[in-house]
VEXLUM-108075 format. One record per residue: residue number from 0; residue in one letter; x, y, z of N, C-alpha, C in turn. Coordinates in steps of 0.2 Angstrom, whole numbers, padded with zeros to 4 digits, always signed. Example, Ala and Ser with C-alpha at 12.3 -4.5 7.8 and 13.67 -1.06 7.14 Angstrom:
// VEXLUM-108075
 num residuo  n.xx  n.yy  n.zz ca.xx ca.yy ca.zz  c.xx  c.yy  c.zz
   0       A +0066 -0028 +0039 +0062 -0022 +0039 +0066 -0016 +0039
   1       S +0064 -0011 +0035 +0068 -0005 +0036 +0064 +0000 +0039
END
This chain:
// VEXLUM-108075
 num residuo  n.xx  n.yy  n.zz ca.xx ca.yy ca.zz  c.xx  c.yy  c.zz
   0       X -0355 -0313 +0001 -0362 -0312 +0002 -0364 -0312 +0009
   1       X -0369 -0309 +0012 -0372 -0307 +0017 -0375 -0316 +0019
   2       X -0376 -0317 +0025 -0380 -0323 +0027 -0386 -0322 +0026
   3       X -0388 -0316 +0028 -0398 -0318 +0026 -0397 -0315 +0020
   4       X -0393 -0313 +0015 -0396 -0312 +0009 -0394 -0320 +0005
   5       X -0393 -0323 +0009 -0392 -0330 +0005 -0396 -0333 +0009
   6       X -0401 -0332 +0014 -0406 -0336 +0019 -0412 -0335 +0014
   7       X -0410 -0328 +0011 -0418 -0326 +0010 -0419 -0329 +0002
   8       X -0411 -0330 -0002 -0413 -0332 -0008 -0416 -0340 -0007
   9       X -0412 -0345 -0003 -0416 -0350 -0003 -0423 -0352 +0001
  10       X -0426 -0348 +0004 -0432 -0347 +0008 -0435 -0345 +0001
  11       X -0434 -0340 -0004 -0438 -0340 -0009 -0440 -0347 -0014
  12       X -0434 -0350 -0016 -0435 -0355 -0020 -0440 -0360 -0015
  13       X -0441 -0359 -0008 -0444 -0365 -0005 -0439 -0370 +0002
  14       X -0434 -0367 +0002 -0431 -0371 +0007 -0432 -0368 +0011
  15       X -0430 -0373 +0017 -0431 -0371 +0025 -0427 -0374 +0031
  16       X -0423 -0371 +0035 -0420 -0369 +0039 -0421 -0378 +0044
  17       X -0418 -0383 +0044 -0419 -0389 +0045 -0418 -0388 +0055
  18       X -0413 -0387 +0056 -0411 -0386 +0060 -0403 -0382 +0063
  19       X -0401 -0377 +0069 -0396 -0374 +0071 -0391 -0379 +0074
  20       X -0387 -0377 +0071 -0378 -0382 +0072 -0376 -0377 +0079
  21       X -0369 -0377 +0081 -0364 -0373 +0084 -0361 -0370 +0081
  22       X -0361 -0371 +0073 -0357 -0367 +0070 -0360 -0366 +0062
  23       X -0365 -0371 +0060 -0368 -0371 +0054 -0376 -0374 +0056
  24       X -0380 -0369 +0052 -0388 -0370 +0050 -0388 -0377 +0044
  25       X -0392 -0380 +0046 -0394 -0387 +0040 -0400 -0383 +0037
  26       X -0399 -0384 +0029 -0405 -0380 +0026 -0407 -0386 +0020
  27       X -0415 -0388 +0020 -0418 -0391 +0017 -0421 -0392 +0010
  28       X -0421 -0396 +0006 -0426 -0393 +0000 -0428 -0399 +0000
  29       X -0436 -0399 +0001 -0441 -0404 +0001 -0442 -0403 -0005
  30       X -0439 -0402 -0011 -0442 -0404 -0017 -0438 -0409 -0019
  31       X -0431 -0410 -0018 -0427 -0413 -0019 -0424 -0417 -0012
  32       X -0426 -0413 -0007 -0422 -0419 -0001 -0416 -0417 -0001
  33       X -0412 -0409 -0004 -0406 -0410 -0002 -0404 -0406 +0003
  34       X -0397 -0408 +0007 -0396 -0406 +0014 -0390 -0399 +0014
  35       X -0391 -0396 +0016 -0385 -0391 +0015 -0381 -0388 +0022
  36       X -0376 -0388 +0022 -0376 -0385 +0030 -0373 -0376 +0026
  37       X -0375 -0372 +0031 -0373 -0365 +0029 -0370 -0363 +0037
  38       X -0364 -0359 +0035 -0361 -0358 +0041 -0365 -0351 +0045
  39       X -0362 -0351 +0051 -0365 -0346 +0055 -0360 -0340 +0055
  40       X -0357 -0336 +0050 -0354 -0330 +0050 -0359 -0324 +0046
  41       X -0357 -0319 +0047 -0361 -0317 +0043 -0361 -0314 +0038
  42       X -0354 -0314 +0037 -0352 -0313 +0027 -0349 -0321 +0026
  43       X -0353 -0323 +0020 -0351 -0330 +0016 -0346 -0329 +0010
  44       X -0341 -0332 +0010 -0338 -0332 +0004 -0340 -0333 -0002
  45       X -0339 -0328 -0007 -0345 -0328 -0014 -0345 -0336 -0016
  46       X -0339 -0342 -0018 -0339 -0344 -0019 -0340 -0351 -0017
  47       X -0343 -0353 -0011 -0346 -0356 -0004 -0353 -0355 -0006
  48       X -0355 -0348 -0006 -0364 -0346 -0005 -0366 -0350 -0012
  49       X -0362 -0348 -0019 -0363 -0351 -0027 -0365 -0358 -0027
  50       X -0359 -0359 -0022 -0358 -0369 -0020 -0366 -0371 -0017
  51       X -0368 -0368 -0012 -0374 -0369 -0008 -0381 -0368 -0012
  52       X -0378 -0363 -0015 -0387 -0364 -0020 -0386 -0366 -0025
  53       X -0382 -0368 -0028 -0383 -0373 -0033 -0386 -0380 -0030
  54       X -0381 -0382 -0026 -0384 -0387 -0021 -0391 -0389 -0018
  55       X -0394 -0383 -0019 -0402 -0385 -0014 -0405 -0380 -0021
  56       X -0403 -0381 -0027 -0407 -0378 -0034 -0409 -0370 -0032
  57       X -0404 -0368 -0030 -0408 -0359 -0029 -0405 -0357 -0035
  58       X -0399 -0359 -0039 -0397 -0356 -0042 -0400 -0351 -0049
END
């Protein structure tokens, strides 16, 4: 999966982009408080992206 097509799925449900790493983004979901780190490549491995939005409820 592409990184902004997995930036853009959890921006829809409501999260936001906490803060930039050196190698991974911290992404937020203030409904829930939970913390995600998302790497900084550009293609995410399908089974990673699946991991991270289940994680912060985009799923």
């Amino acid at each position: 999966m592409k990184r902004r097509d997995l930036e853009k799925r959890l921006r829809q449900v409501g999260c936001y982009l906490k803060r930039e790493g050196a190698s991974h983004s911290l992404w937020i979901n203030p409904k829930n408080g939970t913390i995600e780190a998302v790497p900084r490549h550009n293609e995410i491995k399908e089974a990673l992206a699946k991991k991270i939005l289940k994680s912060l409820g985009a799923d």
